[in-house]
PADOSE-105368 format. One record per residue (C-alpha): x negated, y, z. Coordinates in pm, whole numbers, plus 50000, padded with zeros to 5 digits. Example, Ala and Ser with C-alpha at 12.3 -4.5 7.8 and 13.67 -1.06 7.14 Angstrom:
BEGIN
NODE    east   north      up
NODE   48770   49550   50780
NODE   48633   49894   50714
! end
This chain:
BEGIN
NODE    east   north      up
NODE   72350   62197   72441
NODE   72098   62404   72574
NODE   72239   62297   72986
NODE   72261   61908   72863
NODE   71894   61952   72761
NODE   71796   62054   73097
NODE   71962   61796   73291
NODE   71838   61554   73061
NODE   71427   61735   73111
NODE   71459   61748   73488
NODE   71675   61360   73489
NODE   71964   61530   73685
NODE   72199   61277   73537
NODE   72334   60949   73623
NODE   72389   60622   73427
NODE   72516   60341   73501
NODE   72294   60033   73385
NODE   72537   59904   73108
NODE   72542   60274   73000
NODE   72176   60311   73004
NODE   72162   60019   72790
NODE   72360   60103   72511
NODE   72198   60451   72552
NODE   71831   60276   72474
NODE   72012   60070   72173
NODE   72111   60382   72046
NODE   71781   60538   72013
NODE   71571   60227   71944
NODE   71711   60277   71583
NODE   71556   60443   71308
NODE   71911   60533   71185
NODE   71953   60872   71383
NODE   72301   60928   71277
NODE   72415   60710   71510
NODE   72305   60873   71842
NODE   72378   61176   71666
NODE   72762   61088   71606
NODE   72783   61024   72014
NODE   72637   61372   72048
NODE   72890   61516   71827
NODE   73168   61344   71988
NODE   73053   61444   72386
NODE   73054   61782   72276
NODE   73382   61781   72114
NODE   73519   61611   72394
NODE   73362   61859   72585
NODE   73522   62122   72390
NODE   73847   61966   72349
NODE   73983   61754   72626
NODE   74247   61613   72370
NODE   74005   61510   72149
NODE   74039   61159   72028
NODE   73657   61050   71794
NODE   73810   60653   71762
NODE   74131   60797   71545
NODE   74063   61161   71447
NODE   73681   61158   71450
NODE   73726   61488   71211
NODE   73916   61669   71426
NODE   73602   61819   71585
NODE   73488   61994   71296
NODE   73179   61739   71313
NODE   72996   61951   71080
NODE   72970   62293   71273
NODE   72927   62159   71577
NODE   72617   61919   71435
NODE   72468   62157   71231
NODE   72484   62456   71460
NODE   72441   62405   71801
NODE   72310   62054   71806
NODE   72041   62031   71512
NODE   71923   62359   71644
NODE   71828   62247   71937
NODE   71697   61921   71885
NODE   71468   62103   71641
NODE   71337   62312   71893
NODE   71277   62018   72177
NODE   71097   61845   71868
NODE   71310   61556   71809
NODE   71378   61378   71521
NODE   71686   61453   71382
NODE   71870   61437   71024
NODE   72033   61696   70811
NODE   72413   61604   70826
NODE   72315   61251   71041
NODE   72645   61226   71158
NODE   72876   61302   70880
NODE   72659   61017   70726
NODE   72695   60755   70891
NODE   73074   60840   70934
NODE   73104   60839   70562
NODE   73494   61025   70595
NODE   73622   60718   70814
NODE   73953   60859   70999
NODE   73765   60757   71318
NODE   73564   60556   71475
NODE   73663   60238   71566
NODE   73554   59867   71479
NODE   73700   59885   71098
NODE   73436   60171   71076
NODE   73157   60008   71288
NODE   73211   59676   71060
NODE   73131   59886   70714
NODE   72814   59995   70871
NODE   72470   59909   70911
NODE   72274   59797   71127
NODE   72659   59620   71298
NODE   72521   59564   71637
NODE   72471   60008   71665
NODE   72747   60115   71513
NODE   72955   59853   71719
NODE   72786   60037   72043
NODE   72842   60403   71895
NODE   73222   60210   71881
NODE   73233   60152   72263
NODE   73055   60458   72377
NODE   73311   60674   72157
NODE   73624   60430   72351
NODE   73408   60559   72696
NODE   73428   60920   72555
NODE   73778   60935   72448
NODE   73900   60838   72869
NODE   73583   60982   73036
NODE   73604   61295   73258
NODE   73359   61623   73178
NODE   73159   61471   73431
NODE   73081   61131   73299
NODE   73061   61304   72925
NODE   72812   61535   73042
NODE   72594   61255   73230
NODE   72626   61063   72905
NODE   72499   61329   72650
NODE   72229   61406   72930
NODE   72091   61053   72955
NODE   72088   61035   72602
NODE   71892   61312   72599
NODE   71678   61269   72822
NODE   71562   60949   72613
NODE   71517   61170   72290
NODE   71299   61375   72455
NODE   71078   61092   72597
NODE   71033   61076   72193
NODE   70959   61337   72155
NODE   70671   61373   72397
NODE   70543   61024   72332
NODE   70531   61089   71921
NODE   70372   61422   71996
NODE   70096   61191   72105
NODE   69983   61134   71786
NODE   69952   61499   71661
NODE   69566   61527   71496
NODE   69357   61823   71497
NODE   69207   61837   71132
NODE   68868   61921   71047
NODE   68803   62274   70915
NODE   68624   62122   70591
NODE   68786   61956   70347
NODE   68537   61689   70168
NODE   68759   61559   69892
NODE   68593   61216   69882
NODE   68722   61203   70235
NODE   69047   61313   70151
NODE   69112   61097   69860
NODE   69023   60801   70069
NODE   69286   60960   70348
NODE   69581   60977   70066
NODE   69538   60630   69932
NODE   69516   60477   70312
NODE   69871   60669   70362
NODE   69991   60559   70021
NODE   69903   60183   70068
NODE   69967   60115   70390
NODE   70233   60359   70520
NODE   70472   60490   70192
NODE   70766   60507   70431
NODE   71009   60369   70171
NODE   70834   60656   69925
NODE   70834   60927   70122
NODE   70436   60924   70141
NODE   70338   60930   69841
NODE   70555   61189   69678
NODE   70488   61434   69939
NODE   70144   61383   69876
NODE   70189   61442   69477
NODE   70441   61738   69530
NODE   70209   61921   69743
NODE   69892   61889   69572
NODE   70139   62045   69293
NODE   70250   62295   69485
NODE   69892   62407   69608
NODE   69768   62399   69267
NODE   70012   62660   69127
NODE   69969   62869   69421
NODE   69589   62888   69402
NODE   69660   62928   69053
NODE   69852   63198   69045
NODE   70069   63074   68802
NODE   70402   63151   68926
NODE   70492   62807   68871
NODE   70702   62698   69165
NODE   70721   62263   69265
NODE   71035   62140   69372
NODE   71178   61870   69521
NODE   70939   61684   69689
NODE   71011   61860   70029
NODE   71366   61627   70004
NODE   71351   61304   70194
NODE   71287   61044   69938
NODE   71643   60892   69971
NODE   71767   61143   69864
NODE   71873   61025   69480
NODE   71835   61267   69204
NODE   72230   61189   69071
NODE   72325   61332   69435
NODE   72118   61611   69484
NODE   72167   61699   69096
NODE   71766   61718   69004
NODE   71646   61534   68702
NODE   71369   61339   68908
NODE   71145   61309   69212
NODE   70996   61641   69186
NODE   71008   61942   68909
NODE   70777   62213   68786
NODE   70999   62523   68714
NODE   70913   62846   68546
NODE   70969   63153   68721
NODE   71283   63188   68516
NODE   71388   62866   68623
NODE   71362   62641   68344
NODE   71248   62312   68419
NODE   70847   62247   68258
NODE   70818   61915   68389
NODE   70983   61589   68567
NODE   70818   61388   68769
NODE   70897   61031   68918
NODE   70677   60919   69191
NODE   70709   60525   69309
NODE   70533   60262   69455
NODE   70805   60007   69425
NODE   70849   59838   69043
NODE   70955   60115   68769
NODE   71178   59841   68671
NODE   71520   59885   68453
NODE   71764   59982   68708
NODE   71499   60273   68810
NODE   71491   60407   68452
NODE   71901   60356   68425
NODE   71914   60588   68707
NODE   71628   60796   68659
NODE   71784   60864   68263
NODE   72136   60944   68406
NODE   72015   61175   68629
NODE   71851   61360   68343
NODE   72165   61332   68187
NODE   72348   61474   68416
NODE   72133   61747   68456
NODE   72129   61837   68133
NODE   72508   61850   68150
NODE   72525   62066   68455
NODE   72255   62314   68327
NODE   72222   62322   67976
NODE   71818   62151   67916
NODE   71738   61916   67757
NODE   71480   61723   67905
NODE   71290   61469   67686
NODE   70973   61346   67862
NODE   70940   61195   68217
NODE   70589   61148   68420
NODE   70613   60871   68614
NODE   70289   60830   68861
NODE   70311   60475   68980
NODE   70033   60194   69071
NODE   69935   59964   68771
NODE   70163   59719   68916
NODE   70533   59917   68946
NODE   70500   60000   68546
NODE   70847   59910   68342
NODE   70785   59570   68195
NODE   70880   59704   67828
NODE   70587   59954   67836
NODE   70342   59954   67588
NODE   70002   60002   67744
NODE   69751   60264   67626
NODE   69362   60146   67569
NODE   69175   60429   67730
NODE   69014   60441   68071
NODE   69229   60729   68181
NODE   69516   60806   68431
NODE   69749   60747   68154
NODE   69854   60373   68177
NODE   70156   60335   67938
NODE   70429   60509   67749
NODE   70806   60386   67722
NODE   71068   60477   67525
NODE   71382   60425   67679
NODE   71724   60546   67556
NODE   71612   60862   67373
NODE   71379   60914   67713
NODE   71013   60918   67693
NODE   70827   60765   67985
NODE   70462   60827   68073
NODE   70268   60639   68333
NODE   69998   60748   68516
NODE   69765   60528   68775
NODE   69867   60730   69083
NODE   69536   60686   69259
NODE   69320   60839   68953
NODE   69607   61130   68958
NODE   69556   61214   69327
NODE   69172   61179   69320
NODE   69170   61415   68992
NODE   69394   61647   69154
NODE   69256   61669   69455
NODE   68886   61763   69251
NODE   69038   62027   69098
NODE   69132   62203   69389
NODE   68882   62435   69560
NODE   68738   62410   69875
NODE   68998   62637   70034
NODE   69347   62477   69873
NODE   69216   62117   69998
NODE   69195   62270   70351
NODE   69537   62441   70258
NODE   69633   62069   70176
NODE   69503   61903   70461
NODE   69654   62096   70678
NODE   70003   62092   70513
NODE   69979   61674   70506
NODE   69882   61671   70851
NODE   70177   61940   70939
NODE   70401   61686   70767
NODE   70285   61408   70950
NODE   70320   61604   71260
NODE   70694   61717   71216
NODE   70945   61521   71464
NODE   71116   61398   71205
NODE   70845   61199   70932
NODE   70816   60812   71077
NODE   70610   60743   71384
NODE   70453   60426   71213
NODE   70281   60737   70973
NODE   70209   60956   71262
NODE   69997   60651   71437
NODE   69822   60528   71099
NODE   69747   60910   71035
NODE   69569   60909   71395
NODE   69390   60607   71375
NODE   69245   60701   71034
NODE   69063   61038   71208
NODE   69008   60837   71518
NODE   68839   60546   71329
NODE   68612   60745   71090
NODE   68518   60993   71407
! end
């Protein structure tokens, strides 16, 4: 990997124009798995001139050679890059080939991951290597163009400013939730450290696609004691708390409960006014706490997630905000959070000087 990323840095590659085309369609995509699957398959090509990714994609050991060598290295050129990116968008298929590309989505990429694995499968080491090179040499045009928006923070932390930074973030970029429950899990996180309570937050470091049933957590993010029980569950949405999110958020609990032994009976779900479950019953009080539902044995509370953030972020001290700040603004910063964040985060500090 390391040679391909050279060639690719100094351009000593060539491409064809039909190549270079379905090279750019590849990484004009936000779903990475695909131009990670043709990175998988050059190098086991590479590895194994036999190799054959449109019938035996799996014959590669996809997994090692992703998650070693390849993640590795596009973490250190900063680009963004999943976890298992290939293995998920391959979802077990035998290989692939159009009866793969057609259960995918978006069609139109996986149908060109199709024809550049058909070029792999007959290409010499030559052409494989120019291909993996040009590829990466657009991933790391990426990555230097996204490291454009990287913002130096302020070394004060006014919280009035900051609260006003988190809702911006939380209304206009939530990156399908991502936003705002990094934002909640790490103003928990920072509060139990400065605390000293040995309380540790987990969860909200996960991508926000990640379900709870999958990743076997009863919600969004938990507070655990330093034995490990769970203290509290937290659900953090900006999309309708509607029935199917509290059928899924009450079998994950479930299923949790199964797998570990706790029962969990309380949920806090921290939502806008408008996302709370239609069958709530609304409290009267001028407080965070906008309703309470009781759903199969489960019981629900809602808080306004703007009054939650602005309270939290008061009752941190002047040095845990800065400690905040500055792990928001690493988050922002990391290859792999959305570039649509990254430039909203930058005009925010560029607008308000």
């Amino acid at each position: 990997m390391g040679e391909l990323l050279d060639r690719g840095h100094v351009g000593n590659f060539e491409l064809e124009e039909t190549m270079r085309h379905k090279v750019r369609q590849l990484c004009a995509t936000n779903v990475w798995g695909f131009r990670e699957i043709v990175l998988v398959m050059c190098i086991g090509r590479l590895l194994d001139p036999g190799y054959a990714p449109t019938s035996r994609f799996y014959d590669c050991n996809p997994r090692a050679i992703y998650e070693g060598p390849i993640r590795d290295a596009l973490y250190e050129a900063q680009i963004p890059h999943g976890k298992s990116g290939p293995l998920n968008v391959a979802k077990a298929a035998p290989g692939i080939n159009p009866e793969w590309a057609a259960q995918r989505r978006p069609r139109e990429i996986a149908q060109v991951a199709v024809e550049l694995a058909e070029i792999i499968e007959k290409a010499s080491a030559a052409k494989i290597t120019n291909l993996a090179s040009g590829l990466l040499a657009e991933l790391l045009a990426e990555a230097q163009r996204i490291a454009g928006h990287i913002v130096e923070i302020p070394k004060n932390a006014d919280p009035v400013r900051l609260t006003d930074l988190c809702f911006g973030l939380i209304n206009e970029v939530p990156d399908a939730g991502n936003t705002p429950q990094r934002i909640v899990g790490l103003l928990l996180e920072i509060y139990h450290e400065f605390m000293g309570s040995e309380v540790e937050v987990t969860g909200h470091l996960e991508r926000a696609s990640v379900t709870s049933t999958t990743s076997k957590k009863p919600g969004d993010i938990m507070e655990r004691s330093k034995t490990g029980r769970i203290l509290s569950v937290y659900e953090v949405s900006v999309k309708p708390f509607d029935e199917q999110r509290a059928s899924d958020s009450y079998e994950a609990v479930q299923l949790f409960a199964q797998s570990q032994g706790q029962v969990i009976s309380e949920v806090i779900v921290i939502c806008r006014n408008v996302d709370v479950h239609p069958s709530a019953i609304w409290t009267e009080n001028d407080t965070p706490h906008l309703a309470i539902l009781a759903f199969r044995g489960l019981t629900y509370h809602f808080l306004n997630i703007y009054q939650w953030v602005a309270s939290a972020l008061i009752r941190l001290g002047p040095e845990a905000r800065i400690k905040f700040y500055t792990y928001l603004n690493n988050y922002i910063g990391h290859p792999n959070t959305s570039e649509k964040v990254k430039i909203f985060w930058r005009d925010l500090h560029q607008h308000s000087g």
